[in-house]
KOLNUBA-281030 format. One line per 10 residues: number of its first residue (from 1); for each residue x, y, z of N, C-alpha, C. Coordinates in pm, whole numbers, plus 32768, in hexadecimal, padded with zeros to 4 digits. Each point is the difference from the previous one (the first is absolute). Layout:
// KOLNUBA-281030
NUM	X/Y/Z/X/Y/Z/X/Y/Z; ...;
***
This chain:
// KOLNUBA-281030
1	130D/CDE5/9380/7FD9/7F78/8028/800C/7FA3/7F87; 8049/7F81/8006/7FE7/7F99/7F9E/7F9F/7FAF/7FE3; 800C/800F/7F79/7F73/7F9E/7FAD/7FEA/7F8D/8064; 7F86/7FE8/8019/7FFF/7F69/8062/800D/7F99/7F7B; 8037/7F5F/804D/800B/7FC1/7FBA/7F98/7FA2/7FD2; 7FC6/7FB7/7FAE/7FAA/7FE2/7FA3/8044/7F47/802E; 7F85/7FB1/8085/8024/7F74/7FF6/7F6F/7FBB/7FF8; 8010/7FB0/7FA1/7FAF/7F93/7FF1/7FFF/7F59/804B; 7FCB/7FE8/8046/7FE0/7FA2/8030/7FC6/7F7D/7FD5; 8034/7FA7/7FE6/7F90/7F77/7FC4/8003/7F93/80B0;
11	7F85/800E/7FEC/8012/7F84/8075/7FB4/805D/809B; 7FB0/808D/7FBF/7FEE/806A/806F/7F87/7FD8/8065; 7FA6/7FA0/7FDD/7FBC/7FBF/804E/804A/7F82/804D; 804A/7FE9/7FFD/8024/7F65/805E/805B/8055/8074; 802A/7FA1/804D/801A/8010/80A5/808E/804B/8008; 804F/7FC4/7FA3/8077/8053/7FD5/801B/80A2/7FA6; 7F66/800A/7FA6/8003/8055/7FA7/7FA8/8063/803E; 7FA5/7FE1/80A0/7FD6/807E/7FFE/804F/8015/806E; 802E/7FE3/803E/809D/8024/806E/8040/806A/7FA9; 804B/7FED/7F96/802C/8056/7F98/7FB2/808A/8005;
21	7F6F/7FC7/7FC8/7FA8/80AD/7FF6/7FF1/8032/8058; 800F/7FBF/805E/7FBE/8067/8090/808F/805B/8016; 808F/7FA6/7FD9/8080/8053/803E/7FEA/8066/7F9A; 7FF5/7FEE/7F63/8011/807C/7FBB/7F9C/8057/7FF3; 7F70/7FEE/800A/7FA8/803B/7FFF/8022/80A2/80A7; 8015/7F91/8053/8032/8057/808F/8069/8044/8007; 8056/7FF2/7F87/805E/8057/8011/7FFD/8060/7FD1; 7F88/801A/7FA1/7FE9/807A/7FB2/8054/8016/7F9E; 809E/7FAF/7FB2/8067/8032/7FB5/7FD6/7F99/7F86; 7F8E/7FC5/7FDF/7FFE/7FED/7F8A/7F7E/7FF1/7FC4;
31	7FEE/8005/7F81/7F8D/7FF4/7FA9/7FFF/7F65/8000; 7F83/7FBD/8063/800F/7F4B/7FFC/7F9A/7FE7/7F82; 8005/7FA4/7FBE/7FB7/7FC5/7F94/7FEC/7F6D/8036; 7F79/7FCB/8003/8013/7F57/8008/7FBE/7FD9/7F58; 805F/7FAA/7FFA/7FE0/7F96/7F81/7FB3/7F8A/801B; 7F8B/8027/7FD0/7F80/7FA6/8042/7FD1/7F87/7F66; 8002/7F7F/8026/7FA4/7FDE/7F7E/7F73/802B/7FE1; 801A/8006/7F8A/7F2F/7FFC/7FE1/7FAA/7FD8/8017; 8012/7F8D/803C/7F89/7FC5/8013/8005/8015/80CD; 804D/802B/802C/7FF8/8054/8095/7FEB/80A4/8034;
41	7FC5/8022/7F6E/8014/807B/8010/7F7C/8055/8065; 7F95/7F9A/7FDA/7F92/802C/8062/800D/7FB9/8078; 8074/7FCD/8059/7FF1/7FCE/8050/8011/805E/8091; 7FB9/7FF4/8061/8024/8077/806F/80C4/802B/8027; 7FF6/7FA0/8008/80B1/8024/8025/8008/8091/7FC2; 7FEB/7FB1/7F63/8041/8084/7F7D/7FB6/8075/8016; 7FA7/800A/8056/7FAF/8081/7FF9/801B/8035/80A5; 803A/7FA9/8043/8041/8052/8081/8067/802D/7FA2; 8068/7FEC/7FDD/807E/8035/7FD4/7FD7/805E/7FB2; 7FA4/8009/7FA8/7FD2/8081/7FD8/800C/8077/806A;
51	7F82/7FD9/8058/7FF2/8065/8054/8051/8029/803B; 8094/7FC3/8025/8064/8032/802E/8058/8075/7FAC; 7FF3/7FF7/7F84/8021/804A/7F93/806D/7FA7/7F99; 7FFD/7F98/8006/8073/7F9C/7F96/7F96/8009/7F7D; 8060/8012/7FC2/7FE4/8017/7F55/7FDF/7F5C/7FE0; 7FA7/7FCD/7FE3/7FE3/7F72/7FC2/802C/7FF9/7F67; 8040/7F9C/7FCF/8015/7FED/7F7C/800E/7F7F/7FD0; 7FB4/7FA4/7FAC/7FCD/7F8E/7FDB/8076/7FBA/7FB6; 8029/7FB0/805A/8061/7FC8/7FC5/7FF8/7F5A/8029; 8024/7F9B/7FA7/7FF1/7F6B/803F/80BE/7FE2/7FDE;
61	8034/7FB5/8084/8079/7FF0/7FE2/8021/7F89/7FD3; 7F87/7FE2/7FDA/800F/7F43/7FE4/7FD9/8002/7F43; 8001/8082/7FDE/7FD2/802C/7F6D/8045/807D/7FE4; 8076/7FDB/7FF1/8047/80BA/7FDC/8001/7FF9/7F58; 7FF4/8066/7FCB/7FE5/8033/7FA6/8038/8098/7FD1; 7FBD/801F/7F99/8073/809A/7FC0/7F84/8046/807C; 7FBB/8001/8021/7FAE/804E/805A/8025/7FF0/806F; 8044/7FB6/8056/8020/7FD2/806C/808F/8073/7FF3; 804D/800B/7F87/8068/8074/7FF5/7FAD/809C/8022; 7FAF/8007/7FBC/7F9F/806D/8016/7FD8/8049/805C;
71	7FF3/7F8F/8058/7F9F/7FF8/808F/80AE/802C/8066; 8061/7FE3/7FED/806F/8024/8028/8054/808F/7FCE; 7FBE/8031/7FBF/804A/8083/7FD5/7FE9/806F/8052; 807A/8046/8053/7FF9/8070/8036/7FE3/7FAB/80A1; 8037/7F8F/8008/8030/7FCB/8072/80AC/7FFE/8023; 7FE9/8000/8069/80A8/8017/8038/8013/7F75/8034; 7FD7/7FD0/8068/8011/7F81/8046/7F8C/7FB8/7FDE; 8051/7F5A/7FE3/7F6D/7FA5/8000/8035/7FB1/806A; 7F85/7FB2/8053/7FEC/7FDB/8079/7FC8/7F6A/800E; 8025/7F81/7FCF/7FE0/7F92/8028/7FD6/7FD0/805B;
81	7F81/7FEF/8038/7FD2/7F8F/808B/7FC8/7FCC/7FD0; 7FC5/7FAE/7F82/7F72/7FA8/7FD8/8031/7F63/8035; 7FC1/7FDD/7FF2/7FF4/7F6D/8032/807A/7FB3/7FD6; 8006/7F75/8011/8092/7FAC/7FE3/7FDA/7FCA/7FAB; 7F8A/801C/7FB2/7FFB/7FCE/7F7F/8038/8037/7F85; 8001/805E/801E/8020/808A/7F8B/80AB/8020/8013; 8030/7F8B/803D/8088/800D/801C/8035/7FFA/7F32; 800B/7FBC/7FE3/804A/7FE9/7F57/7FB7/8077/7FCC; 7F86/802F/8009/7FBB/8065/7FD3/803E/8095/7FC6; 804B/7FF8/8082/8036/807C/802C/808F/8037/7F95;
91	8020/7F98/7F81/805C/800D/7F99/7FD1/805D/7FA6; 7F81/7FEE/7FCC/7FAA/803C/7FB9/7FD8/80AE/8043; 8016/8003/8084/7FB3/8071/8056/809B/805B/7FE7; 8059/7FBD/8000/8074/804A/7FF5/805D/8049/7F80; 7FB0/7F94/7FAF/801C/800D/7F85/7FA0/80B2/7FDB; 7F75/8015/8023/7FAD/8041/800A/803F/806F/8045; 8021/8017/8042/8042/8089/808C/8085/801F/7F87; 8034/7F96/7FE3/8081/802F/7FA9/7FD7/8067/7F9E; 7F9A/7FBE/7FA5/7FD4/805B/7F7B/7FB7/809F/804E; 7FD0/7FCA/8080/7FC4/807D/800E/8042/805E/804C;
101	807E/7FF6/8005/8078/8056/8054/7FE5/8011/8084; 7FD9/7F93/8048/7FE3/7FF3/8074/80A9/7FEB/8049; 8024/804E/8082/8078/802C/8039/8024/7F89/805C; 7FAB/7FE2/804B/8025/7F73/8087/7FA5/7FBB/7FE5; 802B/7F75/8003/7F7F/7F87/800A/8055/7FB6/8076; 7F7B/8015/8019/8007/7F83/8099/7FA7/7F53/8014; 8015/7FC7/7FDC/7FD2/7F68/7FE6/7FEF/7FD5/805B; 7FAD/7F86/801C/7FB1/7FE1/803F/8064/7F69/804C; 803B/805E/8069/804E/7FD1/8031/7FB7/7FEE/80E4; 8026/804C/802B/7F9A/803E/807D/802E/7F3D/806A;
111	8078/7FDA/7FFC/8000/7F9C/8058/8082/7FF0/8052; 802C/7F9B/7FF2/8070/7FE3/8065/80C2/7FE9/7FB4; 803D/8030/804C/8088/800D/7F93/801D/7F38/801A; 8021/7FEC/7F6F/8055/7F4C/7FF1/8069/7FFE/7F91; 7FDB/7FAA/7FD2/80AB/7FE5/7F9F/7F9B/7FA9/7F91; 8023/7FED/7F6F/7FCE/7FAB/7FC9/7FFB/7F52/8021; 7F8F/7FDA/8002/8008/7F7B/7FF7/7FE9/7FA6/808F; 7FA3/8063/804A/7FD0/8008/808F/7F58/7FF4/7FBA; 7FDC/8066/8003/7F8A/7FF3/7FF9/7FB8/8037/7F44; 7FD6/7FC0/7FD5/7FCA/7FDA/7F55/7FB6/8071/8020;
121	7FAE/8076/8047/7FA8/803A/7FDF/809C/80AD/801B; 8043/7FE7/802C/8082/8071/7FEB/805A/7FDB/7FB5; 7FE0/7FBF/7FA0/8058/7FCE/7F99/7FC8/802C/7F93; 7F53/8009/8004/7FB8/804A/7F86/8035/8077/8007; 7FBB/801E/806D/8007/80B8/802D/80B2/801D/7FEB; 804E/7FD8/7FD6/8097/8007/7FD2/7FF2/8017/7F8B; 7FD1/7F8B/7FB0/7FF4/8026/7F6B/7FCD/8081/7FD5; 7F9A/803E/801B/7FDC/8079/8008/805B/807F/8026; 8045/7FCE/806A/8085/806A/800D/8056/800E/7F9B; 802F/7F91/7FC1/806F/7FF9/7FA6/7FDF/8002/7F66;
131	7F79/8016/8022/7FF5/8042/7F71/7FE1/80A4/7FEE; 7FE8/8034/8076/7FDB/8089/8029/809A/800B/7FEB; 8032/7FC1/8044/80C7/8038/7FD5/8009/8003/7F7C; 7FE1/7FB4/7FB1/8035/7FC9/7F80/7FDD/8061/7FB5; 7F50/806E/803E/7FEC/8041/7F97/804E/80A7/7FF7; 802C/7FE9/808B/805B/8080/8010/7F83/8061/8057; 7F8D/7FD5/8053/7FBC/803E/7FFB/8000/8046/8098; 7FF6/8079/8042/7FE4/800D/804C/7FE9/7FBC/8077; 803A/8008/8094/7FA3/7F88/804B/8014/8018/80AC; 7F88/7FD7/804F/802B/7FD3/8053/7FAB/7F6F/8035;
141	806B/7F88/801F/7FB9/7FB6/8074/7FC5/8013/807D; 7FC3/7FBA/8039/7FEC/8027/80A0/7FBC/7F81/803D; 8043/7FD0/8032/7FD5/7F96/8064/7FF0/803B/808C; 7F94/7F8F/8041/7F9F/8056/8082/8005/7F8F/8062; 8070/7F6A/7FE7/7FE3/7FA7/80A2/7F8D/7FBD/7FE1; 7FC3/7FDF/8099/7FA0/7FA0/800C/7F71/809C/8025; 7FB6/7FFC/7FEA/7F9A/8034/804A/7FD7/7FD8/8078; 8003/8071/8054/7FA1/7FFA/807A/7F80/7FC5/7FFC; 7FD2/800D/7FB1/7F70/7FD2/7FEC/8001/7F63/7FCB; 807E/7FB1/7FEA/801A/7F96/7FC2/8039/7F8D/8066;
151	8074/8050/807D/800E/7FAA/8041/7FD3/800C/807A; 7FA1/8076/8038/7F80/8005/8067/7F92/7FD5/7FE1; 7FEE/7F8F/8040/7F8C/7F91/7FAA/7F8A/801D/806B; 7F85/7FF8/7FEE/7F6E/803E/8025/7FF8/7F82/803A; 7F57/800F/808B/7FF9/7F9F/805C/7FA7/7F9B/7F98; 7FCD/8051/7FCB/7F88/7FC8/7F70/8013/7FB1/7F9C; 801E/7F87/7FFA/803B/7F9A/7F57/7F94/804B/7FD0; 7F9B/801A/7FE6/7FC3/8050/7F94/8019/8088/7FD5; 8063/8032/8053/803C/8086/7FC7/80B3/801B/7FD4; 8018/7F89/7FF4/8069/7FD3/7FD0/8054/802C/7F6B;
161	804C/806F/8017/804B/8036/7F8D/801A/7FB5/7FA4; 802E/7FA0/7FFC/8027/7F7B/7FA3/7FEC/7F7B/804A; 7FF8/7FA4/7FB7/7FEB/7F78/7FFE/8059/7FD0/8061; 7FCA/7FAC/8086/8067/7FD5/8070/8065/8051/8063; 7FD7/8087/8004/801C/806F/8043/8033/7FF3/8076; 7F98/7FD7/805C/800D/7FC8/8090/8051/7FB5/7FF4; 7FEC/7F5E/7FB4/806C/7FAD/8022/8084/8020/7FFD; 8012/8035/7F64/8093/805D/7FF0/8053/8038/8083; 7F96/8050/800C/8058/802C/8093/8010/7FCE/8048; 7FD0/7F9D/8026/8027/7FCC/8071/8080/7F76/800E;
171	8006/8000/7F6A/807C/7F84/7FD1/809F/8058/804F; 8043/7F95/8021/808A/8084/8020/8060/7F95/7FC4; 8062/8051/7FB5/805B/7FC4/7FA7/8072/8034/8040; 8084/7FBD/801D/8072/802B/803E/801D/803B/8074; 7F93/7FDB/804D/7FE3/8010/8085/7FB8/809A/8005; 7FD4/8014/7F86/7FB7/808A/800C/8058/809F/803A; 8088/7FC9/7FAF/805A/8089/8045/803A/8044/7F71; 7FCD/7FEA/7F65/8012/8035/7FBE/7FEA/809C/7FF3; 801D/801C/7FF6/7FE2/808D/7FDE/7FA7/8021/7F8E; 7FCB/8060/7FE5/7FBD/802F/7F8B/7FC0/80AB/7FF7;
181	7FFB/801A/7F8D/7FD2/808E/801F/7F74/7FFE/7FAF; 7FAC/8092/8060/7F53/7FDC/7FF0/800E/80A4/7FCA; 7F58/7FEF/7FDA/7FC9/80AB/7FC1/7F78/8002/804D; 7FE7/8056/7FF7/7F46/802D/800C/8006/8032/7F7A; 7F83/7FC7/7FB4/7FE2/8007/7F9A/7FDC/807A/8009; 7FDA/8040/8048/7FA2/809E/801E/8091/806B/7FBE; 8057/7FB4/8040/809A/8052/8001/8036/8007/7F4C; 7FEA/7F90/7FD5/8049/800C/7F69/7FFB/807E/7FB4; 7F65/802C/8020/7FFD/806E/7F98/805F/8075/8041; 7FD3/8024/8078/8052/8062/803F/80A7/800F/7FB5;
191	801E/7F75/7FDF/8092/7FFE/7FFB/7FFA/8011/7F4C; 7F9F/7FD1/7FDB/8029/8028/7F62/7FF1/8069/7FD4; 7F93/8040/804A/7FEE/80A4/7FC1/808B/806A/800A; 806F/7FAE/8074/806E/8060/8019/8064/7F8E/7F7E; 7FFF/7FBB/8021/805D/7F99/7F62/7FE2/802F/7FAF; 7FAE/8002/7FC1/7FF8/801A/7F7A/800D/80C4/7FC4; 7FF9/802E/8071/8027/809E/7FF0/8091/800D/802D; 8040/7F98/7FEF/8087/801C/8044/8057/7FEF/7F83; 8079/803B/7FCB/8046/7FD2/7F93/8077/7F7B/803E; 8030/8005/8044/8006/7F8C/803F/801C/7F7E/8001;
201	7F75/7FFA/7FE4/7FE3/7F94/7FF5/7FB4/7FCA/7F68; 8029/8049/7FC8/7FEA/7FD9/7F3A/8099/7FBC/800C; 7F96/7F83/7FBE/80A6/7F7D/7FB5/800B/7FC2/809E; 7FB7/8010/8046/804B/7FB3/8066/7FAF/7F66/8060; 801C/7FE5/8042/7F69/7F85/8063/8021/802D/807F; 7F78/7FF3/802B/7FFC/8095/80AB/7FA1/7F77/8052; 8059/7FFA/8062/7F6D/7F97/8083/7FDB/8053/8023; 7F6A/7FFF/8040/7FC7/8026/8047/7FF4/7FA9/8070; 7FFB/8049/807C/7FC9/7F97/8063/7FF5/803E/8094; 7FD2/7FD8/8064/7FAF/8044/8059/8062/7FD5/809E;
211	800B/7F58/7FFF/8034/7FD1/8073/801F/7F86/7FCC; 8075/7FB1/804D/8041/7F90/7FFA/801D/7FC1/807D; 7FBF/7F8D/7FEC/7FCB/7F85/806B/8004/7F73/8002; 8021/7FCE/8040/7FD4/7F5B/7FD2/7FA4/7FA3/8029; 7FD4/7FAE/7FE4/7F74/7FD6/7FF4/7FF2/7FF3/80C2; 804E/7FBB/8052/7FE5/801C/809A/7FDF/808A/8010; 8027/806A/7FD0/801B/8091/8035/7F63/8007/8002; 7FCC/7FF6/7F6D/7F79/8003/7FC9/7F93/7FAD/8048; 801B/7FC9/8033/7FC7/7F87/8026/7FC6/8020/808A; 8079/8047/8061/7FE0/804E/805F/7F8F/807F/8006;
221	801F/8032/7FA6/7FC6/80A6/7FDB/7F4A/7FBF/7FFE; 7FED/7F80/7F92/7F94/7FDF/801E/7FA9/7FD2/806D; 8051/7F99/8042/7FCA/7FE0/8086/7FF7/8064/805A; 8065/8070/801C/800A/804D/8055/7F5D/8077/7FFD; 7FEE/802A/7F62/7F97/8009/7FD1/7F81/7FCF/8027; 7FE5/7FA2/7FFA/7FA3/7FB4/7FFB/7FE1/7FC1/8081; 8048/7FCE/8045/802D/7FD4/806C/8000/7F93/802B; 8025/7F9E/7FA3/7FE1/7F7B/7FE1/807F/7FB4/7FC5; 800E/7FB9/8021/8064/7F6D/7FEC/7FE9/7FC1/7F6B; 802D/8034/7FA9/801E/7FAD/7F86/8040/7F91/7FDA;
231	7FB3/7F96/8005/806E/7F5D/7FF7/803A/802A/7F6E; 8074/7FCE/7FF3/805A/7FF0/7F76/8009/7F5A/8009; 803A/7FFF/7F76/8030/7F8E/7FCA/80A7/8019/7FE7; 8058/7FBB/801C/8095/8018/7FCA/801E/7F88/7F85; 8029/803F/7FA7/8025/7FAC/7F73/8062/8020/7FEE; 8027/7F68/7FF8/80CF/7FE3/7FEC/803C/8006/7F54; 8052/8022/7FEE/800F/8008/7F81/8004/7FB1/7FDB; 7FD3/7F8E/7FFB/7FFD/7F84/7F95/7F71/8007/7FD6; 7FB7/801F/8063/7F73/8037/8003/7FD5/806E/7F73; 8055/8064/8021/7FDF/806E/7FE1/8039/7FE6/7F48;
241	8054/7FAE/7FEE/802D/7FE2/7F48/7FAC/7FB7/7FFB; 7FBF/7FA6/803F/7F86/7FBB/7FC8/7F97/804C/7FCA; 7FB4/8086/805F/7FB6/8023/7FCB/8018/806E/7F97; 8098/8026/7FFE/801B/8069/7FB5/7FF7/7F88/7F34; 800D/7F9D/8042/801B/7FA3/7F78/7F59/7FD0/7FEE; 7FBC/7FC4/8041/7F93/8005/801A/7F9C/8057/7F8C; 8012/80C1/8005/7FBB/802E/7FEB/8020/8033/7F62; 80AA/7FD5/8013/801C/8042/7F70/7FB4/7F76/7FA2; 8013/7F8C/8021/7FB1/7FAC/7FB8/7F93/801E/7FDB; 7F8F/805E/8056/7F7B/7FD4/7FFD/8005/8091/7F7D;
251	805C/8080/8029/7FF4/8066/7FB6/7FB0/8069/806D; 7FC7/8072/7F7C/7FA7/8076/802E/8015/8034/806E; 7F90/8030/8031/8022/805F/8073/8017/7F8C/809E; 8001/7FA0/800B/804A/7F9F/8066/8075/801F/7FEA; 804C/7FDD/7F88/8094/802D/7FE5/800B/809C/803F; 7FB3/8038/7FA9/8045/80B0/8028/7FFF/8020/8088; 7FBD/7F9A/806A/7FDF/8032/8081/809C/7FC8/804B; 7FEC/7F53/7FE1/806E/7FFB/803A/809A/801F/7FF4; 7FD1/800D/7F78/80AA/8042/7FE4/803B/8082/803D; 7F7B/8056/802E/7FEA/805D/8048/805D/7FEA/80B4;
261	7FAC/7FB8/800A/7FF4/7FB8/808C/80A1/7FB7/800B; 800E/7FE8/7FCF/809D/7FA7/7FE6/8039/8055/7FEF; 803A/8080/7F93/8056/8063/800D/7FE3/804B/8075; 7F7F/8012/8050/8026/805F/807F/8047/7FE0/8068; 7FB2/7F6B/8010/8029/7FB5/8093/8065/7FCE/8011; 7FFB/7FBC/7F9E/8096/7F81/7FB0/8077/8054/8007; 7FFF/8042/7F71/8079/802D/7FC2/8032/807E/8056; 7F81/8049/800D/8007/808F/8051/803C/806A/7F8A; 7FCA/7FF8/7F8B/802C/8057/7F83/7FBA/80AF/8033; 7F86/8011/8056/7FB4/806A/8005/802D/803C/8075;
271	809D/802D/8027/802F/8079/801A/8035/8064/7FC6; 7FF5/808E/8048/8053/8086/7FDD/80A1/7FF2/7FC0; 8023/7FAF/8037/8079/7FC2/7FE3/803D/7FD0/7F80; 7FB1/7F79/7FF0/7FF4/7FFF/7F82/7FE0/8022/7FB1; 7F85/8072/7FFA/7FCE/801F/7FAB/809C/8084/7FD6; 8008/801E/8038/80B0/8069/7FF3/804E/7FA8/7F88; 8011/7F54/8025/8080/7FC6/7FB5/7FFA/8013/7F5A; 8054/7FFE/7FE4/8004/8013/7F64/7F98/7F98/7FB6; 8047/7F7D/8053/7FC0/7F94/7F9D/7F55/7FFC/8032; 7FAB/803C/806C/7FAB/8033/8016/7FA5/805C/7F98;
281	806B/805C/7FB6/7FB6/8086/7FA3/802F/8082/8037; 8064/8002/808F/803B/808A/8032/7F7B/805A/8026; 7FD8/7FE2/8039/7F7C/8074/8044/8045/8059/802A; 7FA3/8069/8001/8019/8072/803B/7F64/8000/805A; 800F/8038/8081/7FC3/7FD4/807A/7FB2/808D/8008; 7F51/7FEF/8013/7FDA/807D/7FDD/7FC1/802C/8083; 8047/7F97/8078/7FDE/8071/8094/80BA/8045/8024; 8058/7FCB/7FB8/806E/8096/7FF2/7FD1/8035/7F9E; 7FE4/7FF2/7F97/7FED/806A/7F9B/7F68/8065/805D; 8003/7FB8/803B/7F53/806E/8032/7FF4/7FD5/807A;
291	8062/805B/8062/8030/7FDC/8081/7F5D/8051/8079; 7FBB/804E/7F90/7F84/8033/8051/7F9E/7FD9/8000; 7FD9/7F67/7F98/7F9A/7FD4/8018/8002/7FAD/8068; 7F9E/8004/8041/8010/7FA9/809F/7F84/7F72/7FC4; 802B/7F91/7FF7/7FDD/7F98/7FD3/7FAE/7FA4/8089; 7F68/7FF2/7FB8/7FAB/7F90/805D/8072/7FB2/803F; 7FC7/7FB3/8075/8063/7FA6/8062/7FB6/7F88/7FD0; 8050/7FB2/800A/7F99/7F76/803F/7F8E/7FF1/805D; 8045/804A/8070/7FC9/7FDE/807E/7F8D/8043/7FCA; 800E/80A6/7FD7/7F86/8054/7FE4/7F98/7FBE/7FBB;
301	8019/7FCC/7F69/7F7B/7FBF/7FC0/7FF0/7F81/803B; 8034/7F9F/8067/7FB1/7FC6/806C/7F9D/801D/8029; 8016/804B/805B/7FBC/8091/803C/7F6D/8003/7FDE; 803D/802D/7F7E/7F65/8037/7FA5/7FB4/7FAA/7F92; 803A/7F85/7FF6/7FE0/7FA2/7FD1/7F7F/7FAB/807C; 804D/7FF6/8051/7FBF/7F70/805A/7F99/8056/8053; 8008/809F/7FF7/7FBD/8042/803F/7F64/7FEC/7FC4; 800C/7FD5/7F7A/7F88/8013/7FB4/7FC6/7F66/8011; 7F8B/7FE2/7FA8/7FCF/7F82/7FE3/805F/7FB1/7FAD; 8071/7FB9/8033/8058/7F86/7FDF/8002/7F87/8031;
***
């Protein structure tokens, strides 16, 4: 039997990073580590993940240091999900995995395939790629679409995933026949625990993704759900560069949303398709590469979404 492999996690408490632990922890094929800061170390999360059996090791990625090399030795894969703040961060985190002969780094990437010069918050998360190239280092990308949990919006404005949720959805841009491809966040890990044990997919960028729909398709699945008539709004593209110009003016996360919102609906950058094209990044598609994982539906986390208190 082979040595299991040795991955560290930064980012193992947030919505993306424990998706991750649950796929590798469940798969039984690796030794998981989360890289927790210090000053979170007594926090419950960190002491469920204990109890699951993840090795904790004190690391802040917003402070790397010759110990932060340390804290990486006798790791194989490092694992990016921390926040979008720690995006530039992540030079220093790499620099760190290098000295400590760390094999794959995976950056804190986890979104939708575009092109430079679409959206300012995949233009950071680029820079970070091209210096992971530059250093010769090990790698894989992985972009994951829109989340299920992102564009199935709750009956509740107080339980609202992000800021303007409801309204979002219900805007339809281009008559709402774009296409786009979605995840269940539940699903990511499932799919990384088989990525990242795959040779494969070292040096390469892999989508993940579950189902591909366009905002009517979606739109249906909810009402049909629910059983209720959702009024929309339709926004014409003269509309839609206003607010895409609108938000880059104002900046922050208004910008990152709509630029979001504008490459899905607008441009339609977040298909299987493209994510394939060269000038895309050439994905390699990880429901052929992993033709047996049977991937949440839409319709399904409907289902089990609206089934609950939403």
């Amino acid at each position: 039997m082979s040595q299991k492999q040795t991955v560290i996690i930064f980012g193992a408490t947030g919505r993306t990073g424990a998706s991750i632990v649950n796929g590798l922890v469940n798969s039984d094929k690796f030794n998981v580590v989360a890289a927790i800061r210090p000053a979170s170390k007594d926090k419950p999360e960190v002491e469920q993940l204990k109890s699951r059996g993840v090795e904790i090791r004190l690391v802040d990625i917003s402070a790397v240091d010759d110990s932060t090399v340390e804290a990486l030795r006798g790791v194989d894969i490092v694992i990016s999900a921390t926040s979008g703040s720690t995006i530039s961060a992540q030079k220093q985190l790499v620099d760190a995995a290098k000295k400590a002969g760390v094999k794959r780094f995976i950056p804190n990437d986890w979104a939708s395939p575009c092109i430079r010069g679409v959206r300012q918050y995949y233009d950071d998360k680029k820079v970070i790629q091209d210096y992971i190239l530059g250093l010769g280092m090990g790698y894989t990308f992985i972009d994951v679409g829109i989340w299920y949990q992102v564009i199935i919006p709750p009956v509740d404005p107080t339980k609202q995933l992000l800021p303007g949720q409801i309204e979002s959805f219900a805007k339809i841009y281009r008559g709402g026949e774009v296409k786009n491809a979605f995840t269940d966040k539940g699903d990511i890990g499932i799919f990384v625990a088989r990525i990242i044990d795959d040779p494969r997919t070292l040096n390469h960028y892999v989508f993940i993704w579950g189902e591909e729909a366009t905002k009517r398709q979606v739109l249906d699945i909810a009402e049909n759900v629910r059983g209720v008539k959702i009024e929309t709004t339709s926004v014409s593209p003269a509309e839609a560069e206003k607010e895409l110009a609108s938000a880059r003016a104002a900046g922050g996360f208004p910008q990152i949303l709509t630029e979001y919102e504008y490459s899905f609906w607008v441009r339609g950058d977040n298909t299987i398709e493209n994510a394939k094209k060269p000038e895309y990044g050439g994905a390699l598609d990880a429901r052929e590469l992993y033709p047996d994982i049977k991937p949440v539906t839409l319709t399904e986390y409907a289902h089990s979404f609206y089934g609950k208190s939403n």
